[in-house]
C-alpha positions as MATLAB code, in Angstrom:
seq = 'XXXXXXXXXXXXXXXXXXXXXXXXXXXXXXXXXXXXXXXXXXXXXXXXXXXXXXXXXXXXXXXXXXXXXXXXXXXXXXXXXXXXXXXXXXXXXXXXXXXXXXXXXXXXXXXXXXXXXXXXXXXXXXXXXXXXXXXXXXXXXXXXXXXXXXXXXXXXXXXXXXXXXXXXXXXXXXXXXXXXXXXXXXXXXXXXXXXXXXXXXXXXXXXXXXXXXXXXXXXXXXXXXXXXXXXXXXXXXXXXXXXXXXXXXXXXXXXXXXXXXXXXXXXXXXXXXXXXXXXXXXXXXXXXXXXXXXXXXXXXXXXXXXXXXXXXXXXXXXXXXXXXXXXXXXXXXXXXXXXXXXXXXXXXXXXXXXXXXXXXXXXXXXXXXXXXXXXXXXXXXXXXXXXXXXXXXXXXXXXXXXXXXXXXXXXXXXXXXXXXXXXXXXXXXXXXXXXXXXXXXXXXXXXXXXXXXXXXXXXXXXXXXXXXXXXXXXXXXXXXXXXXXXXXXXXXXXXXXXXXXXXXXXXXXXXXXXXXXXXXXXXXXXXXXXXXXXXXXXXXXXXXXXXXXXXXXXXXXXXXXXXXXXXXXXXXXXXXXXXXXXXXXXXXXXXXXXXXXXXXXXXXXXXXXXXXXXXXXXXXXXXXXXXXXXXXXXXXXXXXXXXXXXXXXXXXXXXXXXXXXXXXXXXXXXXXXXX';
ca = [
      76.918   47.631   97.365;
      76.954   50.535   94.573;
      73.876   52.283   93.752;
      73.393   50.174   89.699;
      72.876   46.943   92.156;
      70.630   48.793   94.834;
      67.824   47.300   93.675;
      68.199   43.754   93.359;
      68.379   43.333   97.027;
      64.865   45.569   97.322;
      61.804   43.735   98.370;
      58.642   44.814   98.059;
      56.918   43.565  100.841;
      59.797   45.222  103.154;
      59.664   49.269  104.774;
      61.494   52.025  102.595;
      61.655   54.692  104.765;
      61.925   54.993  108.089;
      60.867   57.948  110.182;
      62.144   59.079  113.995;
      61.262   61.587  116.032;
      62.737   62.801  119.418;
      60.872   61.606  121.836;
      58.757   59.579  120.603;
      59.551   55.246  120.493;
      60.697   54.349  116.421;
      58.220   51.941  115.861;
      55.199   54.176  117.093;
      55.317   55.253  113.462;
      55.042   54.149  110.126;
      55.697   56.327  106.715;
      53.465   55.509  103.626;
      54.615   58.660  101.540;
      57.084   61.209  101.164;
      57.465   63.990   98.628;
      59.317   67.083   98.797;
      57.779   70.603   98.864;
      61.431   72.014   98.424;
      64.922   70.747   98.132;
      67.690   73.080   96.644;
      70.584   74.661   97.345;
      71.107   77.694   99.170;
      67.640   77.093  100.746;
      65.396   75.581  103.563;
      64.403   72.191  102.016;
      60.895   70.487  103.347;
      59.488   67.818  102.761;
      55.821   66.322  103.748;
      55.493   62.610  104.930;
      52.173   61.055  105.360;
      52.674   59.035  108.569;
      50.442   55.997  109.864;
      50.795   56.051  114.083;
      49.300   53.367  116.125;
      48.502   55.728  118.568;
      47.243   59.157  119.310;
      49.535   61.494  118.828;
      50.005   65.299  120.767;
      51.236   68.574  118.984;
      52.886   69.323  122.314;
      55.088   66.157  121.600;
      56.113   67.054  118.203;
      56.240   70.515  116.870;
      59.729   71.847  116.952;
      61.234   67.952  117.743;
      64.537   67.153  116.178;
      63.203   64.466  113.133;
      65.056   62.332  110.343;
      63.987   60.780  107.650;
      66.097   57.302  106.614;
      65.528   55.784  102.836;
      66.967   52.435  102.389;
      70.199   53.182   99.847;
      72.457   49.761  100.032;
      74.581   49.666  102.877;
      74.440   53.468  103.332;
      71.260   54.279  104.036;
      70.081   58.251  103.092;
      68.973   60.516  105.947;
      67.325   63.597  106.017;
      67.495   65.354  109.120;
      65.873   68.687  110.445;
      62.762   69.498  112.752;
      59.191   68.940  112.641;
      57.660   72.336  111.414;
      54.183   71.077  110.755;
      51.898   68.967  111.864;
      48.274   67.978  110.181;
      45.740   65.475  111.743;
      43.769   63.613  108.940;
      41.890   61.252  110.734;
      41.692   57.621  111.836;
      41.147   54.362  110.317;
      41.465   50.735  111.070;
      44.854   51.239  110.241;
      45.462   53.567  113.420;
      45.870   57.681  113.376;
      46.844   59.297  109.719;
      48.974   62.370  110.292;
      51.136   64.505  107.575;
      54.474   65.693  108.833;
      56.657   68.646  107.384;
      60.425   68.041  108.553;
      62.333   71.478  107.810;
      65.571   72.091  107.490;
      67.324   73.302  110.437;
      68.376   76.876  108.625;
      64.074   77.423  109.772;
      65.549   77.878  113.392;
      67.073   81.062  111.332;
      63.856   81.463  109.738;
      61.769   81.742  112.727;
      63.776   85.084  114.039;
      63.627   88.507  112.922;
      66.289   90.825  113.766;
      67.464   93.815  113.426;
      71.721   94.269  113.760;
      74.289   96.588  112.628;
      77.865   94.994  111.755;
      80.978   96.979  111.143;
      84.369   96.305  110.572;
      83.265   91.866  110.109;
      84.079   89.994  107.274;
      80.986   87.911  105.686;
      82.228   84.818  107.308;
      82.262   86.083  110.449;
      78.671   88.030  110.394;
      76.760   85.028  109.040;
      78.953   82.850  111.684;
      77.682   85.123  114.605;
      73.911   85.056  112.868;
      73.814   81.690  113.176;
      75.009   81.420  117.202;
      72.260   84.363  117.993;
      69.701   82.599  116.512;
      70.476   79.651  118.486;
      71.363   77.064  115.494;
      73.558   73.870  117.205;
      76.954   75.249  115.680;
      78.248   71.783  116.056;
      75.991   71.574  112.856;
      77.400   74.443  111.260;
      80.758   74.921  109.320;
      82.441   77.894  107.561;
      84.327   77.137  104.435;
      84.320   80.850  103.097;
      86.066   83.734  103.903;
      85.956   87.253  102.870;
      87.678   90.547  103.523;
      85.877   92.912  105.947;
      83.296   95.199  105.209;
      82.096   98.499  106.507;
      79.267   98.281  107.587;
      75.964   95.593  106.857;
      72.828   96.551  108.097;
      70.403   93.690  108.964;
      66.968   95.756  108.886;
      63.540   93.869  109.135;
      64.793   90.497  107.859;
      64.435   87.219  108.963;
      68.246   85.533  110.034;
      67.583   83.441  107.287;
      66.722   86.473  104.658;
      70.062   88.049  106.159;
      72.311   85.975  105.652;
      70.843   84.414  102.221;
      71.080   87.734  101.039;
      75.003   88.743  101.959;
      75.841   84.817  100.854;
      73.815   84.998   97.906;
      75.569   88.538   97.221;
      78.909   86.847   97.518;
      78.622   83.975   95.084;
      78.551   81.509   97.340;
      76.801   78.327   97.723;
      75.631   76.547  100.784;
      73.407   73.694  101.671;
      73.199   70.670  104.582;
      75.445   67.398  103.706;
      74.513   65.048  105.701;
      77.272   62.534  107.184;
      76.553   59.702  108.950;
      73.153   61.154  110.304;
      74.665   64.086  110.697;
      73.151   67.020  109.147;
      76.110   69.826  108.219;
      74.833   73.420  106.989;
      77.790   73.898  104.402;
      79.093   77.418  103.435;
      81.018   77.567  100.312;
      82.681   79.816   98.262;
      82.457   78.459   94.985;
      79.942   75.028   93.629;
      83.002   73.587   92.865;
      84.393   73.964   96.874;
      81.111   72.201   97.778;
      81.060   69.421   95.468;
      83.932   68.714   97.511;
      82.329   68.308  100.730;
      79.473   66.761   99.056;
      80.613   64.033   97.130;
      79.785   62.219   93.642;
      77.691   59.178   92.453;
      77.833   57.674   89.217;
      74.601   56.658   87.328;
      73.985   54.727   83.954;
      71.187   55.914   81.909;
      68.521   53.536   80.320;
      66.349   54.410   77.637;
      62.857   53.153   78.572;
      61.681   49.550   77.775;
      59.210   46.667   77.760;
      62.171   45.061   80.433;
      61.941   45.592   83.951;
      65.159   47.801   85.085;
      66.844   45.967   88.582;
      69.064   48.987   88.615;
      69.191   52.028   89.861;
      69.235   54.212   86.402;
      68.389   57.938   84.951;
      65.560   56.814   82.481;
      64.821   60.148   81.086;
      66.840   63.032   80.059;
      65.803   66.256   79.080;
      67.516   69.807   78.686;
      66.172   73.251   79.205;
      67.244   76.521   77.520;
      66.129   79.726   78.126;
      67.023   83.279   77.001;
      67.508   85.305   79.597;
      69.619   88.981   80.203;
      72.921   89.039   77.949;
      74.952   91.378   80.002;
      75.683   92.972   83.632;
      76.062   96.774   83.977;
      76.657   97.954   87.113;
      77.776  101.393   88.308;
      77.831  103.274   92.146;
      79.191  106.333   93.946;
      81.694  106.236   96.506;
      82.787  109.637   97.949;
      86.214  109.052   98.758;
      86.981  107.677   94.966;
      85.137  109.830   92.538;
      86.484  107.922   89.631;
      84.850  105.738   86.683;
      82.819  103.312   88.806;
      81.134  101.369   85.675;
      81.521   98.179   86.059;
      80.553   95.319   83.188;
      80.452   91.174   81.993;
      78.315   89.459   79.759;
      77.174   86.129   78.704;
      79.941   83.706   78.302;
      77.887   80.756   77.334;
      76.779   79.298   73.674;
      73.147   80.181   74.334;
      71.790   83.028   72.719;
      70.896   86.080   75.246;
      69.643   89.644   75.292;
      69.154   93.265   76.885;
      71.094   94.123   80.182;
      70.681   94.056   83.796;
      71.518   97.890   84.399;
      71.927   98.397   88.806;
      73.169  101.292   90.347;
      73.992  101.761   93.767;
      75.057   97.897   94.512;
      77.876   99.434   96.982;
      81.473   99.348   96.005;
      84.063  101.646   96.374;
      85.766  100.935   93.559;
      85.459   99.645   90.193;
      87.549   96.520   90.345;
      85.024   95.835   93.026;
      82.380   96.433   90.672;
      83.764   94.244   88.193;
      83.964   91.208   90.944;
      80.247   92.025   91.775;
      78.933   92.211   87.941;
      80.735   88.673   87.196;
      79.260   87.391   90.146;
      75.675   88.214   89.395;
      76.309   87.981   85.332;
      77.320   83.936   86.220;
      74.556   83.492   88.619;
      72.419   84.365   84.950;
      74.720   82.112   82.926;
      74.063   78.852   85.091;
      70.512   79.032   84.612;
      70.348   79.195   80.577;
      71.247   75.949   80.075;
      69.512   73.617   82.795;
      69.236   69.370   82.584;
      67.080   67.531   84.168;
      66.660   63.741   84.630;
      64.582   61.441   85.933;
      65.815   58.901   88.063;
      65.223   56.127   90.871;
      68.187   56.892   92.432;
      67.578   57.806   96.030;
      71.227   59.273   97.230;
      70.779   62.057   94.866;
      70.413   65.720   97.139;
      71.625   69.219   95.937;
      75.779   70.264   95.845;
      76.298   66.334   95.140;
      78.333   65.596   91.367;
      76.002   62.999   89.012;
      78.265   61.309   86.980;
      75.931   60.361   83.574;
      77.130   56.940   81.885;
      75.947   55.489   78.662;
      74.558   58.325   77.309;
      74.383   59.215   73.763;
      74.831   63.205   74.280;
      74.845   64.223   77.935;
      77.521   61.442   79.408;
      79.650   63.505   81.707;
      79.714   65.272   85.365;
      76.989   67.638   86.187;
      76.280   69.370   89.797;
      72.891   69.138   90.935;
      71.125   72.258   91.973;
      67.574   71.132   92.848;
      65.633   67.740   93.241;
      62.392   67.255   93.617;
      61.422   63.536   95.558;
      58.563   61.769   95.861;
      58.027   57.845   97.089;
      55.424   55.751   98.607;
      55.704   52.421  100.135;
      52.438   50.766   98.709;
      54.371   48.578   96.730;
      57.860   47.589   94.444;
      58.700   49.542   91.319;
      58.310   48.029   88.250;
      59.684   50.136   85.749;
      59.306   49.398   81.731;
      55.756   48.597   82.810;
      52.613   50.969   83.749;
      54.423   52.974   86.424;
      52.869   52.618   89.404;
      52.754   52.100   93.391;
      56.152   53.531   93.252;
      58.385   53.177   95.957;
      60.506   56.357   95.125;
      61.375   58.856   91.936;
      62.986   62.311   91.899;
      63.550   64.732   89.394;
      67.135   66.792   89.667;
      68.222   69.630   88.227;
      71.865   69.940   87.060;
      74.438   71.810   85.544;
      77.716   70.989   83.892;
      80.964   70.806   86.100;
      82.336   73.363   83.871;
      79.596   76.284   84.625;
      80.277   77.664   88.180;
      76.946   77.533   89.644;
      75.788   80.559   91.882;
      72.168   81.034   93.248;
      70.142   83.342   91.369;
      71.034   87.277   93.928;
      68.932   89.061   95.241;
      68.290   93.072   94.639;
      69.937   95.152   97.244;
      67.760   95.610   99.925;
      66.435   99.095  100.121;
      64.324  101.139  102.806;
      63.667  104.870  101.596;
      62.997  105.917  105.035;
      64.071  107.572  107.786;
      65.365  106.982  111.541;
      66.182  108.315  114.733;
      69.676  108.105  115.821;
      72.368  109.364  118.502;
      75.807  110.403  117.715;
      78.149  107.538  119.614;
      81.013  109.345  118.320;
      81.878  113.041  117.820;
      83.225  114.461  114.390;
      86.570  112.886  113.296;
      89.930  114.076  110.633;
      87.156  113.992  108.146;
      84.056  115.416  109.553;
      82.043  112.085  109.458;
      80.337  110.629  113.104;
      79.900  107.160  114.104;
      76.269  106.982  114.763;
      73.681  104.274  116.812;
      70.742  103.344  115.157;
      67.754  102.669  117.296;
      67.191   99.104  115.990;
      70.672   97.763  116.336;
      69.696   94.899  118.522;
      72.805   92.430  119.388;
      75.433   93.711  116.203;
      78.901   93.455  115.946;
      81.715   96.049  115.450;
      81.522   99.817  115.525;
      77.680  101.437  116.097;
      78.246  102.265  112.273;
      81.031  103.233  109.779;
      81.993  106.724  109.795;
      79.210  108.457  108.268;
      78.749  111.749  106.284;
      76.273  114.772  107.451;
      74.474  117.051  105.551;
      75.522  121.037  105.961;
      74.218  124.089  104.058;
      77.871  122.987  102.518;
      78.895  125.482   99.695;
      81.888  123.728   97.694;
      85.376  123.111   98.371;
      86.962  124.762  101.793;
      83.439  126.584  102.453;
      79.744  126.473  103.631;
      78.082  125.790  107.018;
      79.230  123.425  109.737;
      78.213  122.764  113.198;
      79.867  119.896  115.111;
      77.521  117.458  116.680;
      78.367  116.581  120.218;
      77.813  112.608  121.617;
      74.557  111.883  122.570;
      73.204  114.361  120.421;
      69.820  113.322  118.503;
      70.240  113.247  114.755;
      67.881  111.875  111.699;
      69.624  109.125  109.351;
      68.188  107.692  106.157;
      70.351  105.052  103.596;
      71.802  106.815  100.903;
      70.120  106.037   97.651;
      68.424  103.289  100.150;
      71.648  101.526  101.205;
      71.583  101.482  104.884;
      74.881  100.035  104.448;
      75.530  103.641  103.607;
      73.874  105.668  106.097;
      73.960  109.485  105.756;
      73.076  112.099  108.805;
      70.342  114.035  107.909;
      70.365  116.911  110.451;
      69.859  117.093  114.246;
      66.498  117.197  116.033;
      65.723  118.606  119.454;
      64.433  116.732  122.236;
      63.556  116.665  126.349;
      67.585  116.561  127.095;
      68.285  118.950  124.506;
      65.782  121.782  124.287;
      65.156  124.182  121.147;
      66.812  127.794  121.729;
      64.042  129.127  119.788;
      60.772  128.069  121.311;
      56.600  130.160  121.120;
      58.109  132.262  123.783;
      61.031  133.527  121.838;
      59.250  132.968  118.332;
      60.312  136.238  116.574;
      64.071  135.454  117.151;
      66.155  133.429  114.330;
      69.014  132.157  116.534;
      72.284  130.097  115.728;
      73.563  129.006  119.343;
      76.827  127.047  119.559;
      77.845  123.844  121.710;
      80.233  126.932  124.336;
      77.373  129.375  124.182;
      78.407  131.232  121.173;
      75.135  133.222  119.672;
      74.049  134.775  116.617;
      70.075  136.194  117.090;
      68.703  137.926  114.273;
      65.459  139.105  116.147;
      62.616  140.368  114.566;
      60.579  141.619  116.916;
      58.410  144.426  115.658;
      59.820  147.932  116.202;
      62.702  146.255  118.429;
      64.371  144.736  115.223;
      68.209  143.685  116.025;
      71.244  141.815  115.290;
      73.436  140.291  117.709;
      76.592  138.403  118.143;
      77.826  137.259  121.214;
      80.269  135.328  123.082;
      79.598  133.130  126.374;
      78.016  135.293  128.676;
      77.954  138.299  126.527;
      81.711  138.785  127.565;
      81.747  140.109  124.070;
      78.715  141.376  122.244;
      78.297  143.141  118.478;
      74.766  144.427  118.303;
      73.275  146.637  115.254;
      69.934  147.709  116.992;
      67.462  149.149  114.826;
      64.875  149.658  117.646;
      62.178  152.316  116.473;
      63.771  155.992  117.642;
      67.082  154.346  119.227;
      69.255  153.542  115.852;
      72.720  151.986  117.263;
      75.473  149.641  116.700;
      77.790  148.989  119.763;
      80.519  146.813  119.779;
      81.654  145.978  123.296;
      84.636  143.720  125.118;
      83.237  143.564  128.572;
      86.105  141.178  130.012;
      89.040  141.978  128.196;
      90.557  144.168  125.421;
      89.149  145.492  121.902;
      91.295  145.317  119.276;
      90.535  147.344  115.833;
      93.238  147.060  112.819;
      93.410  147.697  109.480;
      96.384  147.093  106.649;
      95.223  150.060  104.815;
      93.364  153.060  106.277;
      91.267  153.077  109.951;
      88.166  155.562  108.890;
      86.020  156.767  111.673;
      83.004  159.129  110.700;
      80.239  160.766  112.289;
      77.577  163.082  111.806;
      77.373  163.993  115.438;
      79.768  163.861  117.801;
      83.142  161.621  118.158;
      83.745  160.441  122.095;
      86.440  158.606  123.146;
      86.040  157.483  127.185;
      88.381  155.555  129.259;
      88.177  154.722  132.784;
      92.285  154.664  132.468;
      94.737  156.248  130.113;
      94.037  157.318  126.328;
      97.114  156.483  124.260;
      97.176  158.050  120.411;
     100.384  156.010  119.061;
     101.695  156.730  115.527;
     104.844  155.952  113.838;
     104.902  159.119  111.533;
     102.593  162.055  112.318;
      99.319  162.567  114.434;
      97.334  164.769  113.646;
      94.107  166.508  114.957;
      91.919  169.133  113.173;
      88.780  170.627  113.533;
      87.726  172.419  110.132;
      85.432  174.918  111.984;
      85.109  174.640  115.846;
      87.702  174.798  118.347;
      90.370  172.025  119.790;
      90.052  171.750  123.592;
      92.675  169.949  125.826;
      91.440  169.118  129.506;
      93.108  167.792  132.579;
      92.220  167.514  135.474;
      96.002  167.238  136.664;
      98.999  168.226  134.268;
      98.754  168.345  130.193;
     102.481  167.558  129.083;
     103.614  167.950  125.410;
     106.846  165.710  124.983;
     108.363  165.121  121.448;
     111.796  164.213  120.098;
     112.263  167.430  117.743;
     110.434  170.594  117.961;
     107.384  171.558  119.891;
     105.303  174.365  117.612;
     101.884  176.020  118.464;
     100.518  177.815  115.714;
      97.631  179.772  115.060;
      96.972  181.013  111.757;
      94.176  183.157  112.246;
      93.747  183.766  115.801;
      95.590  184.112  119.297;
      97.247  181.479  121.336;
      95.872  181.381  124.889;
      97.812  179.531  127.639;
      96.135  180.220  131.103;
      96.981  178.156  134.278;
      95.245  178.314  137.717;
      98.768  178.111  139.144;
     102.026  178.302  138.075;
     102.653  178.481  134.270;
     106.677  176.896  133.736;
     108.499  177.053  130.750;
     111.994  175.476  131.176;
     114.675  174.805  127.609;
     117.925  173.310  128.117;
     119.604  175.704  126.050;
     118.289  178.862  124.567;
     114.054  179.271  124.812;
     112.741  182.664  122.437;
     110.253  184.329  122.211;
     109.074  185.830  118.760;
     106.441  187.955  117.160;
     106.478  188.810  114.315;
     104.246  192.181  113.784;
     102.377  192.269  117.390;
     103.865  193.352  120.638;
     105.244  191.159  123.546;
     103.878  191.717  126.517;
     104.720  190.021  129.801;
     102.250  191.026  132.787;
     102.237  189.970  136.573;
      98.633  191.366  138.189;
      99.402  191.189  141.423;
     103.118  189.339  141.715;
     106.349  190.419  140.605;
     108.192  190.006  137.125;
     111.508  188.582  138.218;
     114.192  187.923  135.430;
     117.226  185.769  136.242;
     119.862  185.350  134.331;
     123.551  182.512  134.899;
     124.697  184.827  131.931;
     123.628  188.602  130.997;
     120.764  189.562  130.578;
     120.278  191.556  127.068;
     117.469  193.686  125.832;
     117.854  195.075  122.602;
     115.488  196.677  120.159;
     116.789  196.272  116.494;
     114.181  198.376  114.557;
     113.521  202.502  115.010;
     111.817  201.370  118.148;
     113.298  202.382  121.638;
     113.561  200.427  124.968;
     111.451  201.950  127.551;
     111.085  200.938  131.663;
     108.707  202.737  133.367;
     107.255  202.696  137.073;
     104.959  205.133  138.905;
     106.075  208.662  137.260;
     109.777  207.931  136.859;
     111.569  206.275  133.053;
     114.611  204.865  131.494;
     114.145  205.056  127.729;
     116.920  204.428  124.982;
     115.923  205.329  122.426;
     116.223  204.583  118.569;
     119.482  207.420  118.408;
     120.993  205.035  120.874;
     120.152  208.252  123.749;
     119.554  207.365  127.409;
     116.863  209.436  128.771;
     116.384  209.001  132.626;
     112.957  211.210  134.188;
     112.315  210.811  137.710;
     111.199  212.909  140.749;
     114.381  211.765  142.429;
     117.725  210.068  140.777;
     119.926  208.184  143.392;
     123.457  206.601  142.161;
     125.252  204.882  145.118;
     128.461  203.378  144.019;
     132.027  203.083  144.919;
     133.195  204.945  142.480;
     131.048  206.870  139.902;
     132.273  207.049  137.072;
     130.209  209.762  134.019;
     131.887  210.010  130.403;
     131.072  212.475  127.576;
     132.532  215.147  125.459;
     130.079  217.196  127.221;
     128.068  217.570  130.011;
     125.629  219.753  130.039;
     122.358  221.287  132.538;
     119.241  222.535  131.435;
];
């Protein structure tokens, strides 16, 4: 039996609709009207039936029951299944207990829980897959006929399941709904209208112009078309750090009905602008579907939303259309008698369609925005690109990665420079959505807590303090009249202070564990006022590849040991003092020692060499010479006795006593004389 000869075998007198509930026997109940309050695609349909029940009936018993609705259709009868959201009492008559009934979808099991998740690293499919199992929807109900690549990072925030995942469906372009098979109530995810058609199935119906006749067939009896002018054009443009190209994206009307003005959106996260281009197509079509809508009138009660209407016999609109929406209402107070005064009707819907041809996507959402802030913890530390993986505080039951690697703001400069301090794991930071997105979260700064104290607290108030995760300080404290600067490693090991304490001026720069290195490419300028001190526990090495040199303009130069001062160098050794004496004094023995010939020279001033209290001794491997090369004379003298030679080359001998003890004595002269 085809639905054009449904209604011959349709009698009157005989029940329409049937309604069960779990639990409860079948023929405890009997419907007398149905009408639906919703029934669309890519939504939670309801429907309210006014139910006659012989007996009293208990909420307890009810609300929440599995419940389906049967309509006689030929051999196949039509069921609408879901649960019993709603329940109103109206009363009793003779006729037994009147109660109205709203049977719900199964997608308001979604609607009844608010979550809040964090999925990283899932494809769509996958994340509204996994909504559905958390919420506890009968996945034996469910199937996935879409699939997407993965995505970063979708942030269920304050949403119903059922907002959620409309939303990132919705977003996608695809369509979903509940075919029902055999009783069997399927939520259907698609990824095109076309894709669910295909799950859904067609019926053909003839259309017939209303007459005086009475129709015996299921027919469309009226036929109207809605246009509307809506937005002519998508733009749609975003941001994405790690592209920083052209991210305009664009599409426009592609149908014959006149539009105007466009849908400008920025921020609708992509990364790049073929993405953007995908999106704007997406949401310009979901514009395009609606501006040319048809809606008929018909008796025909298999009709339901993703199902293909065939139209026969009509003038103008004979040809395939994909229903959208239908809205249903029937009683059983009587037959239908149509092509007379409609009345006591036992059913009549209204669909709305649109032709095969137009891809048909649900009207999308705006991006969901919060412009506020959170609490978070860094789950993982900084990575090759100085982003964190951070855990929000509402991330109930996600999936994936705590988040996608996320940016932090720094007193950042430009390129290669600014300010940046690692955050370590566990580590209490602010987050906020950029431009809203918390699909793009963004770390605001770090916060102190109990774990994690403040360095700078009302005890230490006057300091400004930078203290890294090893210890590492910078304290700018200003305290008044004990005003300083310090920077400091670990323990102080190594400390640079500039001190400007009231009376006690100073800048020390101290390596308390190891050694203090000072360099320079050019000149190494040390300058003073006062005095200069070097100290050392140890030695005090000058080093110089060329020359060292040390001069006082105006004081003396002062050389102190207390052991042994040695002078070493490679050449020559040279003291010189331009305008004043050279004193060498020892407490002990004075050596001077050559390894070939040592003099000693003055120029205008005498020689003098002087024992106190010792003897001179003079030793000599060779001979010993004395010689006096000016008009001077060589003169030895010792208590009253002399040996002079003098200047003529003379040898004058004076003594109280002259002894000569030799061999052999030997005097020469051409004269010898006695005074």
């Amino acid at each position: 039996m085809n639905a054009p000869e449904f209604l011959k075998s349709v009698e009157a007198n005989k029940s329409q609709y049937h309604l069960n509930i779990s639990g409860l026997p079948s023929e405890l109940l009997s419907v007398t009207d149905i009408q639906s309050i919703r029934d669309e695609l890519c939504s939670n349909y309801q429907f309210t039936i006014e139910v006659l029940s012989r007996s009293l009936l208990s909420s307890q018993a009810i609300i929440g029951k599995d419940i389906s609705l049967t309509i006689v259709w030929g051999l196949a009868d039509r069921t609408i299944s879901g649960i019993v959201s709603h329940l109103v009492a109206r009363g009793e008559s003779y006729q037994g207990f009147h109660y109205t009934v709203t049977l719900s979808s199964h997608l308001s099991l979604l609607h009844h829980k608010r979550s809040n998740r964090v999925f990283s690293g899932l494809t769509i499919d996958a994340i509204v897959t996994s909504v559905f199992k958390k919420a506890g929807f009968p996945m034996a109900n469910f199937s996935m006929k879409a699939a997407s690549s993965s995505q970063d990072m979708i942030v269920q925030y304050n949403e119903t399941d059922l907002e959620f995942v409309d939303r990132i469906m919705r977003k996608c372009g695809w369509v979903y709904g509940v075919i029902e098979k055999n009783g069997n109530p399927i939520v259907t995810v698609a990824k095109s209208s076309s894709s669910f058609a295909g799950y859904s199935g067609s019926i053909d119906i003839m259309y017939q112009a209303p007459t005086s006749t009475v129709r015996a067939n299921e027919c469309i009896f009226a036929v109207s078309r809605k246009s509307s002018f809506l937005t002519q054009s998508v733009h749609l443009n975003d941001y994405y750090y790690q592209t920083m190209g052209d991210m305009n994206s664009y599409d426009s009307n592609k149908t014959d009905v006149n539009g105007f003005g466009s849908d400008y959106r920025y921020g609708e996260n992509y990364k790049h602008y073929v993405d953007g281009n995908t999106m704007a197509k997406i949401r310009q079509r979901s514009i395009d579907c609606q501006r040319d809508i048809f809606i008929i009138d018909t008796d025909c009660r298999a009709i339901r939303p993703g199902m293909i209407v065939n139209i026969i016999d009509h003038q103008d609109y004979s040809g395939s259309y994909f229903v959208t929406k239908v809205d249903h209402i029937g009683s059983q107070s009587g037959g239908v008698n149509y092509g007379d005064k409609v009345k006591n009707l036992h059913y009549k819907n209204q669909a709305h369609l649109v032709p095969t041809t137009v891809p048909y996507i649900a009207p999308i959402p705006d991006n969901k925005r919060v412009f506020t802030s959170f609490n978070a913890t860094i789950e993982q530390e900084v990575d090759e690109k100085g982003r964190y993986i951070v855990k929000l505080p509402f991330n109930q039951d996600g999936e994936g990665p705590e988040s996608q690697p996320t940016r932090m703001v720094q007193p950042y400069g430009g390129s290669g420079h600014g300010m940046n301090f690692p955050l370590t794991k566990g580590t209490e930071v602010i987050v906020c959505g950029e431009n809203g997105d918390l699909d793009r979260p963004i770390i605001l700064g770090a916060v102190y807590n109990k774990a994690s104290p403040n360095p700078v607290t009302s005890e230490n108030s006057h300091e400004n303090k930078v203290v890294t995760r090893a210890g590492h300080s910078l304290l700018m404290d200003d305290k008044l009249g004990e005003e300083k600067i310090s920077i400091a490693n670990p323990g102080d090991t190594n400390v640079l202070t500039l001190d400007a304490t009231n009376g006690n001026h100073q800048a020390s720069l101290s390596a308390n564990q190891g050694q203090l290195s000072i360099q320079a490419k050019d000149n190494l300028i040390a300058q003073t006022e006062s005095n200069y001190l070097v100290t050392a526990n140890k030695d005090v090495n000058l080093s110089a590849n060329e020359n060292v040199h040390i001069e006082t303009r105006e004081g003396d130069i002062s050389l102190t040991s207390g052991r042994e001062i040695k002078t070493k160098a490679g050449g020559g050794v040279s003291f010189e003092a331009t305008e004043n004496n050279i004193d060498i004094t020892a407490n002990s023995n004075i050596n001077m020692q050559a390894s070939q010939d040592m003099s000693l020279y003055s120029e205008q001033g005498n020689i003098e060499i002087k024992s106190e209290q010792a003897d001179v001794a003079i030793a000599s491997g060779g001979n010993i010479v004395l010689k006096s090369t000016s008009n001077g004379s060589i003169h030895l003298s010792q208590g009253g006795g002399s040996i002079e030679i003098d200047a003529g080359g003379n040898l004058n001998i004076d003594a109280n006593t002259i002894t000569l003890s030799a061999t052999n004595i030997v005097i020469k002269g051409n004269a010898v004389s006695n005074n």
